[in-house]
N, CA and C of each residue as an Amber inpcrd file, in Angstrom:
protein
   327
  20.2610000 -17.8340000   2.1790000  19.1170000 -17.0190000   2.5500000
  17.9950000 -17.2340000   1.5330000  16.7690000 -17.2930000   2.5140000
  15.6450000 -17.4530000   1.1240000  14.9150000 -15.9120000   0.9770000
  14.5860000 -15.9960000  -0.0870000  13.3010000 -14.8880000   0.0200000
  12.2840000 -15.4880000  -0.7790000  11.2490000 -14.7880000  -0.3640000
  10.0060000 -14.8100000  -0.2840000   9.3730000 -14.6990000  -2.1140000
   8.5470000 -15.8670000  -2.3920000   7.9760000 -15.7280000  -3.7270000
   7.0350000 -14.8580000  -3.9350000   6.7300000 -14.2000000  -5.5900000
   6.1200000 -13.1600000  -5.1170000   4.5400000 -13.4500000  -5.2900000
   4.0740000 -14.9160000  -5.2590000   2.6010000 -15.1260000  -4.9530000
   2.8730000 -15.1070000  -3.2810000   3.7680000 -14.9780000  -2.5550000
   3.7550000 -15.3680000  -0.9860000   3.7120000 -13.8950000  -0.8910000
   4.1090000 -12.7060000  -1.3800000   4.6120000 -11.5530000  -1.0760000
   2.8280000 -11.2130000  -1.1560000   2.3410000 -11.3210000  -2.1940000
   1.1270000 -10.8300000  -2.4230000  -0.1430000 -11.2210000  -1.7440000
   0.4010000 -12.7150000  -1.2810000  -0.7240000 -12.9320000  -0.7320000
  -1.0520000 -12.3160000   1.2290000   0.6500000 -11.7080000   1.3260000
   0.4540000 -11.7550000   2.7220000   0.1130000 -10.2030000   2.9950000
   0.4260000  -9.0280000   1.5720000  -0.2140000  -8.0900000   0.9130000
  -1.4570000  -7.7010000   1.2470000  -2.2490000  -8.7900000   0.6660000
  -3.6720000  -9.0850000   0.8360000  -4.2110000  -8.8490000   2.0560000
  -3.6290000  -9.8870000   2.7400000  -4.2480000 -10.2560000   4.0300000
  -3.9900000  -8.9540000   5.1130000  -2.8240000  -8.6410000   4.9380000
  -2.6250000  -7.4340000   5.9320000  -3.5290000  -5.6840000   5.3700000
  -3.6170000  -5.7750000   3.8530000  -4.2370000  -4.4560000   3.4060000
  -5.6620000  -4.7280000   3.9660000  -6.3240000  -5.8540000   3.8790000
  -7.6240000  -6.0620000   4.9680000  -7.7620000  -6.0740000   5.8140000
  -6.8610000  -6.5420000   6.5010000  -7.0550000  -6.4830000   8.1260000
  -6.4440000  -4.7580000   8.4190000  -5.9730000  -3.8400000   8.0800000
  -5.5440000  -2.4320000   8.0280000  -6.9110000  -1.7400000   7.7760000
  -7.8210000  -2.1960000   6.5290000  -8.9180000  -1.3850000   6.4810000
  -9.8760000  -1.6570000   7.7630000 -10.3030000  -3.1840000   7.8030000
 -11.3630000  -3.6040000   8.8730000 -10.6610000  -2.4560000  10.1440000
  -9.6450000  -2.1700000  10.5490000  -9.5870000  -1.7270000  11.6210000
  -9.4480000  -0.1760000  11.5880000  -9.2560000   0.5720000  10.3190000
  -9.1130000   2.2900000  10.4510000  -9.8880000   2.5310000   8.6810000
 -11.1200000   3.1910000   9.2690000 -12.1890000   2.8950000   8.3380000
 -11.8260000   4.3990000   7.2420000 -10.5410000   5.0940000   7.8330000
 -10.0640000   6.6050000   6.3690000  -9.9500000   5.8150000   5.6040000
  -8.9890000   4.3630000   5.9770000  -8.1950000   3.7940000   4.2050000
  -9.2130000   3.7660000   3.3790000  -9.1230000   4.2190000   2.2760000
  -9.5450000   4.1210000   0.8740000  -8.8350000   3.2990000   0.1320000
  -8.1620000   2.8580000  -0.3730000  -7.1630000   2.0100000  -1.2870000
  -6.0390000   1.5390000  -0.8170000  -5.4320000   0.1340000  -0.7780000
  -4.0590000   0.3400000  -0.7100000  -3.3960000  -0.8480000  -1.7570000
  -2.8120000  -0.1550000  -2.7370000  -1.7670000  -1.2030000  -3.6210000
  -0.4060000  -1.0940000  -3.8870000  -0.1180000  -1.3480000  -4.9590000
   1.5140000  -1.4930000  -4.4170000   1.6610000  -1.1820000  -6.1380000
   3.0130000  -1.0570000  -6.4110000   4.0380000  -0.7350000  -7.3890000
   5.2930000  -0.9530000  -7.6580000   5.7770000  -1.2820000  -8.8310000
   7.4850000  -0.5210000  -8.7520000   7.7420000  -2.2160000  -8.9760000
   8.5260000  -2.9760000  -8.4730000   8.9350000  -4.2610000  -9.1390000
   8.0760000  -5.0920000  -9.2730000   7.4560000  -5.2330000  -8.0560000
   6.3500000  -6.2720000  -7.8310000   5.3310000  -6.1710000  -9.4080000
   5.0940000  -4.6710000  -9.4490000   3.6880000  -4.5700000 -10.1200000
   4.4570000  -5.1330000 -11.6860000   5.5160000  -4.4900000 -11.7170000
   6.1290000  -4.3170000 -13.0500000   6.8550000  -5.6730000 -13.4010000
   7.1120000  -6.8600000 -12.8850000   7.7650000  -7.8890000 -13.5700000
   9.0690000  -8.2980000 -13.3080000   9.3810000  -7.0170000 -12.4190000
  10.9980000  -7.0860000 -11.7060000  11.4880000  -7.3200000 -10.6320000
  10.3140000  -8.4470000 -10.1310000  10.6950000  -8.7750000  -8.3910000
  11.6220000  -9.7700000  -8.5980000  12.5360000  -9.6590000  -7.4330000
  13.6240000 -11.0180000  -7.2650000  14.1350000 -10.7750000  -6.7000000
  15.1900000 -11.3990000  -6.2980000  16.0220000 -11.8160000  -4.7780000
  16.5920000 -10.0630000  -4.4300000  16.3710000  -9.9590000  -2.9520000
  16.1630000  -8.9020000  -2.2710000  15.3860000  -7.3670000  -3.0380000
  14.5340000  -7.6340000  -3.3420000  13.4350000  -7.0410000  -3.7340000
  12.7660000  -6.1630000  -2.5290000  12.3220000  -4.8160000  -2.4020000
  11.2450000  -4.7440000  -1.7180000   9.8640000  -4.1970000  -2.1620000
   9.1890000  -4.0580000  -1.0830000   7.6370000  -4.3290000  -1.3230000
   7.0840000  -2.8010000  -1.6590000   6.9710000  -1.9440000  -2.6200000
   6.4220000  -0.6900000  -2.7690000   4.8490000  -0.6960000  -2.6270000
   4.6260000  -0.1200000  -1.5500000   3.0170000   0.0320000  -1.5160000
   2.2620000   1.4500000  -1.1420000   1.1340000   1.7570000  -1.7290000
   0.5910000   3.1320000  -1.2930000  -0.7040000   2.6380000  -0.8580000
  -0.5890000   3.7520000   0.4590000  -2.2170000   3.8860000   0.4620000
  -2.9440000   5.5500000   0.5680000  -4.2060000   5.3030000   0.3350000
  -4.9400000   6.4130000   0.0660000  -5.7370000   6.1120000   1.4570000
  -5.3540000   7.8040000   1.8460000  -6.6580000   7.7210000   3.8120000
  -7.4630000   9.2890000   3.7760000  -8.5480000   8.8640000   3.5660000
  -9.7120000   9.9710000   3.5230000  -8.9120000  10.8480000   5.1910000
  -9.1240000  12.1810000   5.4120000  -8.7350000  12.7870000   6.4710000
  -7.4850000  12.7920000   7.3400000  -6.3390000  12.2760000   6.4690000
  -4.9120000  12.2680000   7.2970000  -4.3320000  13.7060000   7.0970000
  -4.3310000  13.8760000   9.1090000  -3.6570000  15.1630000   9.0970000
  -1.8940000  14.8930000   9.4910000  -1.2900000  14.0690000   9.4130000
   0.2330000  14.0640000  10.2210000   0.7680000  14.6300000   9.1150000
   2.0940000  15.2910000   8.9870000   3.1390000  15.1120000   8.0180000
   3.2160000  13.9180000   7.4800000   3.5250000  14.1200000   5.9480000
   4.0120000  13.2480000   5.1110000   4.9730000  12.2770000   5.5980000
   5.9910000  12.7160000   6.4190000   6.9880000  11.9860000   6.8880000
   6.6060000  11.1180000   8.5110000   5.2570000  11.5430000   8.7850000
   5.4770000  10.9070000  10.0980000   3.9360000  10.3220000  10.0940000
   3.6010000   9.7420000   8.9920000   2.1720000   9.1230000   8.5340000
   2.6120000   7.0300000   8.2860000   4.0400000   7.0850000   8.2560000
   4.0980000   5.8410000   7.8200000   3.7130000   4.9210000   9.4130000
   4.3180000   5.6640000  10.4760000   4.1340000   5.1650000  11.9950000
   2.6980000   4.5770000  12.7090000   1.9530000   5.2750000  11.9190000
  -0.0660000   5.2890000  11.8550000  -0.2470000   3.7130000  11.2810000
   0.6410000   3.1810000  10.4180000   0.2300000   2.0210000   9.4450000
   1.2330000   0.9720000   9.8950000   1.8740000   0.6120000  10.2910000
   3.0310000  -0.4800000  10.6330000   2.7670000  -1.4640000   9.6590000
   3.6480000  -1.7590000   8.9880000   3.8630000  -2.9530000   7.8260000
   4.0680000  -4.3210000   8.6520000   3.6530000  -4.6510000   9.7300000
   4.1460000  -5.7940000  10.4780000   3.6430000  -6.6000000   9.6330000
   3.9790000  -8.0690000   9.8150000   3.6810000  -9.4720000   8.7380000
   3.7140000  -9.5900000   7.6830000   4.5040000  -7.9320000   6.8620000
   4.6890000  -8.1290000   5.7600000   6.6190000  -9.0720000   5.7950000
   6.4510000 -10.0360000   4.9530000   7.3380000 -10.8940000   4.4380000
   9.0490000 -10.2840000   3.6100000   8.7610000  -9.0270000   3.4070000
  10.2800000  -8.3010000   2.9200000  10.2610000  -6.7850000   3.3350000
  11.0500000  -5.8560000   3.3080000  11.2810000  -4.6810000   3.9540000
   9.7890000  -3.9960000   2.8410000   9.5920000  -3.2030000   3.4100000
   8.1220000  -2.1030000   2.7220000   8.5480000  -0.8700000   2.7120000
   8.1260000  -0.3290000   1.4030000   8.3330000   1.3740000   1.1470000
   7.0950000   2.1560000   0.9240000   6.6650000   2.3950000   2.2380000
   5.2930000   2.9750000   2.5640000   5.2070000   3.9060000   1.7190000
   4.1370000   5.4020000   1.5570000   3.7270000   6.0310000   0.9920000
   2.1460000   6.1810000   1.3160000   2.2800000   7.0250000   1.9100000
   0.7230000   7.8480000   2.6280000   0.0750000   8.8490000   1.9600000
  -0.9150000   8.9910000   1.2190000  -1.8270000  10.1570000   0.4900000
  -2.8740000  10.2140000   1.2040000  -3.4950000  11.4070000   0.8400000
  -4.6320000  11.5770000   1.3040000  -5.2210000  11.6510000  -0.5250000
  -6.4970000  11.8140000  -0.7660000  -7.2540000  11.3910000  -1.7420000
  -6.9810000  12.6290000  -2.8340000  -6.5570000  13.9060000  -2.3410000
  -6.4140000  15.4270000  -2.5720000  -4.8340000  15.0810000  -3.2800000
  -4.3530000  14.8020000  -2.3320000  -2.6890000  14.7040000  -2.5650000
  -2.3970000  13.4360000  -3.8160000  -2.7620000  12.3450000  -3.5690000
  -3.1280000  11.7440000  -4.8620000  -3.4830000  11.6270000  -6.0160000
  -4.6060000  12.8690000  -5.8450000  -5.0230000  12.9930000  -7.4120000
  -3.8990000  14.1290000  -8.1020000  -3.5430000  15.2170000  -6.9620000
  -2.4780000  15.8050000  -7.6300000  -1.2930000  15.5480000  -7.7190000
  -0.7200000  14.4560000  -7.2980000   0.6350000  13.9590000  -7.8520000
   0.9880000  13.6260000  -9.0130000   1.9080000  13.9240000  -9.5710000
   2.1870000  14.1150000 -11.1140000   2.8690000  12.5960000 -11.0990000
   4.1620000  12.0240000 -10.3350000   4.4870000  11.2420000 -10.6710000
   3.5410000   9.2980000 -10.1010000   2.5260000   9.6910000 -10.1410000
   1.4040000   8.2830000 -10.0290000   0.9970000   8.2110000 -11.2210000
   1.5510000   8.9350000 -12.1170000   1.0510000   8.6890000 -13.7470000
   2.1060000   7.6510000 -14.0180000   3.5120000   7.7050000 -13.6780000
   4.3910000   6.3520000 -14.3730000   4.1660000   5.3990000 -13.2880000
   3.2280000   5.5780000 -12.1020000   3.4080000   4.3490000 -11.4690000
   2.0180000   3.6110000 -11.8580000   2.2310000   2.0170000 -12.1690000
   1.6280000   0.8590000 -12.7520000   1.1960000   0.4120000 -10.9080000
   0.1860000   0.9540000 -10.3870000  -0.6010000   0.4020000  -9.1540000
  -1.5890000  -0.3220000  -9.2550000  -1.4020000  -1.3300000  -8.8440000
  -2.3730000  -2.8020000  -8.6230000  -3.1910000  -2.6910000  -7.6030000
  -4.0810000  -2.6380000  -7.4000000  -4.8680000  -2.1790000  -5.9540000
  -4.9290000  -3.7300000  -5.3680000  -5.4240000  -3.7270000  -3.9940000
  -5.5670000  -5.0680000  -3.6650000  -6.4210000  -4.9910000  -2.4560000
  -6.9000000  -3.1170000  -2.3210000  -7.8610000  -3.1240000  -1.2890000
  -8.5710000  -1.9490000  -1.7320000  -9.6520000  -1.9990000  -1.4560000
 -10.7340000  -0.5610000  -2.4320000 -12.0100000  -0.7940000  -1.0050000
 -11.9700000   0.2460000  -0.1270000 -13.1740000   0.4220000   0.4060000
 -14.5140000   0.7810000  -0.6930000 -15.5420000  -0.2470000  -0.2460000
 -16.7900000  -0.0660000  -1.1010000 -17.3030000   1.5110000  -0.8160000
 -17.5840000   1.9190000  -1.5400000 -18.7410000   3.4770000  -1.3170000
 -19.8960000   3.2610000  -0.4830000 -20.3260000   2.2120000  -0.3810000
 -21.5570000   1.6990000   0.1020000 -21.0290000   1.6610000   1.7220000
 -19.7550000   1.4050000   2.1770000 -19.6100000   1.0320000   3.3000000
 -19.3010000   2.4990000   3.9300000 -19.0680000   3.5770000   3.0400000
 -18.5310000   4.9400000   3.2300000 -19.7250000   5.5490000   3.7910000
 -21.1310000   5.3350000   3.4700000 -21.9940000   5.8740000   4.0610000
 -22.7260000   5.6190000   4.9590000
């Protein structure tokens, strides 16, 4: 079995956190954490990623269904905030998040 390198992991990261914003204009941010960010990716690894969405009303638990991880390259461990819920989470202080998508402010208005 192969898996996936993690310039292939990131780059397909990329491509899908853009094509997610171009099409649902709440996302505010979306990056990732946890092995990838930290130095500890390798064979069966998965992909920890958050995003931040201006105005999400679903439950926490039924927000990952809104975002489908399709074309991502290894299993994904979603994580949905809203911008409120983010800033007050205590444990995003030990997480090392790499952003890899940042809506401009300019495009917000």
């Amino acid at each position: 079995m192969r898996w996936p390198e993690k310039e292939e992991v990131l780059r397909a990261l990329r491509i899908w956190a853009e094509d997610l914003g171009k099409k649902e204009p709440r996302i505010l941010r979306v990056g990732y954490f946890g092995s990838l960010a930290e130095g500890g990716w390798g064979f069966g690894s998965d992909l920890d990623v958050v995003i931040i969405v201006e105005g999400v009303r679903e439950p926490f638990w039924q927000r990952r269904r809104c975002f489908p991880a399709e074309g991502l390259p290894v299993p994904v461990d979603l994580l949905i905030y809203s911008p409120e819920e983010w800033r007050n989470l205590p444990a995003r202080k030990n997480w090392k998040v790499k952003w890899v998508y940042e809506r401009s402010r300019l495009a917000q208005i």
